[in-house]
C-alpha positions as CSV (number, residue, x, y, z in Angstrom):
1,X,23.0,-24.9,-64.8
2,X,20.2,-22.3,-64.6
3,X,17.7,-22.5,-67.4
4,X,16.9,-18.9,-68.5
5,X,13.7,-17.6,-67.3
6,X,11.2,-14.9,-67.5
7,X,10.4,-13.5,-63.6
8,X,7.6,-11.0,-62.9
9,X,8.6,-9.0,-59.7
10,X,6.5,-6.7,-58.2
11,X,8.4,-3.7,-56.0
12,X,11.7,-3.3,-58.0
13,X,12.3,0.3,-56.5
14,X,14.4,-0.8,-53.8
15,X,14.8,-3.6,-51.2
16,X,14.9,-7.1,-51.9
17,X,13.3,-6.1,-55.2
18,X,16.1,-4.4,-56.6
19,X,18.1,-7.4,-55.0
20,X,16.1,-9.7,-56.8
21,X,16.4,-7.7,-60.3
22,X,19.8,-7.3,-60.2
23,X,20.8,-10.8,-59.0
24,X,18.4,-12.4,-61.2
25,X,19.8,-10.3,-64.7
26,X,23.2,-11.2,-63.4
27,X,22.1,-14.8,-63.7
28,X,20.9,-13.9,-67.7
29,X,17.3,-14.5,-66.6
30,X,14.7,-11.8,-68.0
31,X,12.9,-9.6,-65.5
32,X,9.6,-8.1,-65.8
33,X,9.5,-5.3,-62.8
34,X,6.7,-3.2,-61.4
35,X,7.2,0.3,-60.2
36,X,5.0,3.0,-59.2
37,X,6.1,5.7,-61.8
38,X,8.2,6.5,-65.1
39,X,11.0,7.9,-63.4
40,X,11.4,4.7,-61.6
41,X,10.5,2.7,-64.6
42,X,13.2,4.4,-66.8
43,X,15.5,3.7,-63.9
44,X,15.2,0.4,-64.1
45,X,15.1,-0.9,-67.3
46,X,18.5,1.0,-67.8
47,X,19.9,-1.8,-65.2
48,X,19.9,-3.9,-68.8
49,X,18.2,-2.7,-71.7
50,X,15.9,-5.8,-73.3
51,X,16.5,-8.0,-70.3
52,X,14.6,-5.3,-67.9
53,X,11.8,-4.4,-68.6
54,X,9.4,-2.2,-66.4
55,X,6.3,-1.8,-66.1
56,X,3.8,0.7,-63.6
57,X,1.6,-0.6,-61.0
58,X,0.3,0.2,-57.9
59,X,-0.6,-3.8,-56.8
60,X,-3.5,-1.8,-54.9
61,X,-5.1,-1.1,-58.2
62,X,-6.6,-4.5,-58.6
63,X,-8.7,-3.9,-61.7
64,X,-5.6,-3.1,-63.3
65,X,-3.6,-6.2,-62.3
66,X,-5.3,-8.4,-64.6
67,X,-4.7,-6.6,-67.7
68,X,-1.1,-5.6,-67.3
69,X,-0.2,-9.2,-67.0
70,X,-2.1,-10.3,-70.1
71,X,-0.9,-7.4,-71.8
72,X,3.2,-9.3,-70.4
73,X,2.1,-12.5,-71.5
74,X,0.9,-11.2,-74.8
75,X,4.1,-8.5,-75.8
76,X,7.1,-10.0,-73.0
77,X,6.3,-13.5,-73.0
78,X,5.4,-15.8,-70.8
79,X,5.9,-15.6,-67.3
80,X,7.9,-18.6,-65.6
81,X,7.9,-17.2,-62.0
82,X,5.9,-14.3,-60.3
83,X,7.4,-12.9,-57.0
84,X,5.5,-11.2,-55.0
85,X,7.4,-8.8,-53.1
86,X,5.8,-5.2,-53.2
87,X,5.0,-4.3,-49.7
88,X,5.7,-2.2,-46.4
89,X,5.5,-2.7,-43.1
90,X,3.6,-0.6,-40.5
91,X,4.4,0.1,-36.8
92,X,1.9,1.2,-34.3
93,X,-0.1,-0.2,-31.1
94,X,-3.1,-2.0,-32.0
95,X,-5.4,0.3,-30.0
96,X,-3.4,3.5,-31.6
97,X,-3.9,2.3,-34.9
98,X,-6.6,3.6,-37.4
99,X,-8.7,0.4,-38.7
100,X,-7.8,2.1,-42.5
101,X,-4.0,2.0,-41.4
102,X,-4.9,-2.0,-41.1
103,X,-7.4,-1.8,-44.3
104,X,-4.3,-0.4,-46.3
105,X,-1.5,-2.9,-44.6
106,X,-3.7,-5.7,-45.9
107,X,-4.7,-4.5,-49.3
108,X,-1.3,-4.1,-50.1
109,X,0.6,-6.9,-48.4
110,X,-2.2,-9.7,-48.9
111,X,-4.8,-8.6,-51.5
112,X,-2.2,-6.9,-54.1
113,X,-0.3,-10.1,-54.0
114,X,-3.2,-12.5,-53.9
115,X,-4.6,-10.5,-57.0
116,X,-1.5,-10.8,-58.8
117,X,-1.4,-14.7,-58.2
118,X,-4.7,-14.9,-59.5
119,X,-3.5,-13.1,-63.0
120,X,-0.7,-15.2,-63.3
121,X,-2.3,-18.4,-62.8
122,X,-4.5,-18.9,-65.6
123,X,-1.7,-18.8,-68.3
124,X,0.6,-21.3,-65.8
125,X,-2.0,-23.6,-65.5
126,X,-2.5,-24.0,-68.6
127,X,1.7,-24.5,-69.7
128,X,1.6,-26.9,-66.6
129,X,4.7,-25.2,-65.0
130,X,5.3,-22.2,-63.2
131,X,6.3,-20.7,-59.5
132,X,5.2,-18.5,-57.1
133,X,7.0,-16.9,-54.2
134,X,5.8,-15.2,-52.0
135,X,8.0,-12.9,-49.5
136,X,6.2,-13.2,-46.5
137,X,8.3,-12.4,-43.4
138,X,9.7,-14.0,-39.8
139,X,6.9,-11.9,-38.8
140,X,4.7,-14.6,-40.4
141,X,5.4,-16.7,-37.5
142,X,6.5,-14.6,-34.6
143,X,5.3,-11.8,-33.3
144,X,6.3,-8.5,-31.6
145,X,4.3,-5.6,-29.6
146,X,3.3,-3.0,-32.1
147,X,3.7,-5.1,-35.4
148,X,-0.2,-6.6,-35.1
149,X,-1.4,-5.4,-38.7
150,X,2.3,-6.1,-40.1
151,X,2.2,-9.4,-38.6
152,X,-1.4,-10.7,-39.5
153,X,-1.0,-9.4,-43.1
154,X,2.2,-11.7,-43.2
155,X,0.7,-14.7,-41.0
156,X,-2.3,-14.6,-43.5
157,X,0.3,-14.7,-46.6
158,X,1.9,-17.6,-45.1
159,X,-1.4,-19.6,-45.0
160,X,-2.6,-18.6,-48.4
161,X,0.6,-19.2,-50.3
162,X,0.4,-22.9,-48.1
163,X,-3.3,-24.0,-48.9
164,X,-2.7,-22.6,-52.8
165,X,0.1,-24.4,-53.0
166,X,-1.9,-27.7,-52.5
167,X,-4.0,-26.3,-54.6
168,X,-2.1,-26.4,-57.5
169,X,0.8,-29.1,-56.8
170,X,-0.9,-31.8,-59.2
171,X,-0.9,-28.9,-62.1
172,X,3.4,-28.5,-62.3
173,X,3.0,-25.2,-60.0
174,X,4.9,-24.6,-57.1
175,X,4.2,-22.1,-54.4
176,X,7.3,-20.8,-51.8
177,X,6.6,-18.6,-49.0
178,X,9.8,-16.7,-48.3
179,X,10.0,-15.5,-44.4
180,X,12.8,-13.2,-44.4
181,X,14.5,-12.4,-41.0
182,X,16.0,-8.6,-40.5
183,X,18.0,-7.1,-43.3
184,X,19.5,-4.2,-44.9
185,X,16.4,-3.2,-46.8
186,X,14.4,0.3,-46.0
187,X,11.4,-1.6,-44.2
188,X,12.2,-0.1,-40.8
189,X,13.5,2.9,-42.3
190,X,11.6,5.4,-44.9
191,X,9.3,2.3,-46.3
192,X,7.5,2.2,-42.4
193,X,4.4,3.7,-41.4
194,X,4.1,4.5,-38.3
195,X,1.1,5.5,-36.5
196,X,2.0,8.0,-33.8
197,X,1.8,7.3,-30.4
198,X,-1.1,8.8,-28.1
199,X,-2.0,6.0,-25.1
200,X,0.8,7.0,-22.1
201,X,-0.4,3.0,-20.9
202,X,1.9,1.4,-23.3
203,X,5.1,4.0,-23.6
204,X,7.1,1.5,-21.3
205,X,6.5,-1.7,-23.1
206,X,6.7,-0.3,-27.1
207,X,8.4,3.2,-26.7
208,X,12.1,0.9,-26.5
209,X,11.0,-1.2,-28.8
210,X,10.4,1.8,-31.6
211,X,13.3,3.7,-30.6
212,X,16.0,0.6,-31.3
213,X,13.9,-0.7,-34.3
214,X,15.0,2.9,-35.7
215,X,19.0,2.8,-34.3
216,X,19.1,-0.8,-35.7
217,X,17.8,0.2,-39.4
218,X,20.6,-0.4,-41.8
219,X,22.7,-2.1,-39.9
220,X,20.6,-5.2,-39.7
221,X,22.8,-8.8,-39.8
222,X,21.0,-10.0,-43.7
223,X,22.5,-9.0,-46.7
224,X,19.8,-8.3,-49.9
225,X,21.6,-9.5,-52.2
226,X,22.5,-13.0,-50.7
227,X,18.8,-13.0,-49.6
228,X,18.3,-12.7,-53.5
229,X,20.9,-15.5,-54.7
230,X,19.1,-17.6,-52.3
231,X,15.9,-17.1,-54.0
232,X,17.0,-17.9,-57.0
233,X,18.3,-20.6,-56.1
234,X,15.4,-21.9,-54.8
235,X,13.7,-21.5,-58.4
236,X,16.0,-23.5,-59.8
237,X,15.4,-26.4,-57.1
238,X,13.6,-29.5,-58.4
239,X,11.8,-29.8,-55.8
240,X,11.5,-26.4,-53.8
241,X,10.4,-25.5,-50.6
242,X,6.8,-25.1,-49.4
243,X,8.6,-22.2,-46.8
244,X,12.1,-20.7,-46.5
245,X,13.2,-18.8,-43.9
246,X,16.0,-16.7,-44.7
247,X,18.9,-15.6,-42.3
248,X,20.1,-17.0,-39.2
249,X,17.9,-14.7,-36.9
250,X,14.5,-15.8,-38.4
251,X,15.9,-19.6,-37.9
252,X,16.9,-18.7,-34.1
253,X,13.2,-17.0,-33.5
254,X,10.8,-19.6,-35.4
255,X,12.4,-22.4,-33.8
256,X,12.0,-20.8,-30.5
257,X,8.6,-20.2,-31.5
258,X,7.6,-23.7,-32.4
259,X,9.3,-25.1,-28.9
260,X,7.3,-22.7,-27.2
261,X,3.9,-23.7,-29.1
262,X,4.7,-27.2,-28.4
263,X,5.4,-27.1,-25.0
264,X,2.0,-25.0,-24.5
265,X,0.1,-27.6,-26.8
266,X,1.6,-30.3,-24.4
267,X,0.5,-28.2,-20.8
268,X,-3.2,-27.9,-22.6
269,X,-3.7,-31.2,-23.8
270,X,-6.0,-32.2,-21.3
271,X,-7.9,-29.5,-21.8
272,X,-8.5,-29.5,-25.6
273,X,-9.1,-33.5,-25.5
274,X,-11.5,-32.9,-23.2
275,X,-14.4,-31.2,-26.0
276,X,-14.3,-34.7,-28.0
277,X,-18.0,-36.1,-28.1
């Protein structure tokens, strides 16, 4: 049976946020969710007054972070599991793209939720207990023309939730990067920047790519709120993952992925034993 439990989620708005929320009150657990504004925090907390509670940030303001989770720890209580979800995805050709469309991808996607780790660490170190997950993305391990900034931000979640986690394995903390395939969230919809497109040189290799990205959106195989039991059931694991895929797409892709590395690994290896002293 599920032990009741206090989860900090950042991005409740919509997506696998909301998901998360709703599945997670369902399952009597308490949920602390971010937003962006009052509107949307009065939304929210009406999901189930006392067991939702909101509060604003932008996970970009990272001299905020810090104090909004003391000020949880202090008035809520303390938080059993942080997930970090807030984030967007952007679309655009590397050579298109504006360095600040990257600088923003990253600040959101890797340094809002690295910043957020680092406030909720502290206070689970010292209970000796707590979790992390981290929704990273298939696009943590595959890639896609026109998804470079998307897909680094996630690659570089992916590494960072796997090197803390070794970090902090021997202190009762355990750190699960979620890679999510395709699902019925607004990331290829309204949630997507995209940069617009200005070199002719790539129109036939990207310009089909964007155009069924956009016909697909919403109709995408995953359900959210499956996605979301899943999680949660992961939390309540003994032992949990180090990485979770999620959906039968992102299994089919990062296993194709991982043949095709070690098949390339295999054709080089010659090569790269060759630099030993």
């Amino acid at each position: 049976m599920a032990i009741d439990r206090t989860l900090l989620v950042t991005g409740v708005s919509s997506g696998f946020g909301r998901a998360l929320a709703q599945e997670a009150l369902k399952r009597g657990h308490r949920v602390i969710g971010t937003v962006r504004n009052e509107q949307a925090l009065r939304e929210f907390e009406m999901l189930s007054p006392g067991a939702a509670v909101g509060r604003v940030l932008d996970v970009t303001h990272f001299e905020a972070i810090d104090g909004v989770v003391a000020d949880i720890e202090d008035t809520v209580g303390p938080v059993d599991v942080l997930i970090n979800n807030a984030g967007y995805g952007h679309e655009g050709i590397l050579e298109e793209s504006p360095l600040a469309e990257m600088q923003q991808q990253f600040a959101v996607n890797v340094f809002g939720a690295v910043a957020m780790m680092k406030a909720v660490l502290p206070y689970m170190r010292r209970r000796r207990r707590g979790h992390i997950l981290n929704i990273t993305s298939m696009g943590g391990y595959i890639t896609l023309p026109g998804i470079a900034y998307y897909c680094g931000s996630k690659f570089a979640l992916e590494g960072i939730s796997e090197a803390l986690g070794k970090e902090v394995a021997s202190l009762g903390i355990a750190i699960t990067a979620v890679a999510p395939g395709s699902f019925r969230t607004d990331w290829a919809g309204r949630s997507m920047a995209r940069t617009p497109r200005s070199i002719p040189d790539y129109d036939a290799l990207f310009d089909p790519i964007r155009a069924t990205r956009q016909q697909k959106s919403g109709n995408q195989l995953g359900d959210p709120a499956k996605a979301a039991r899943a999680m949660l059931d992961v939390i309540d694991s003994p032992s949990p993952p180090a990485h979770l895929l999620l959906g039968s797409d992102a299994m089919g892709l990062v296993r194709q992925k991982l043949s095709d590395l070690t098949a390339e690994i295999d054709q080089w290896e010659a090569l790269s034993r060759s630099t030993d002293g």
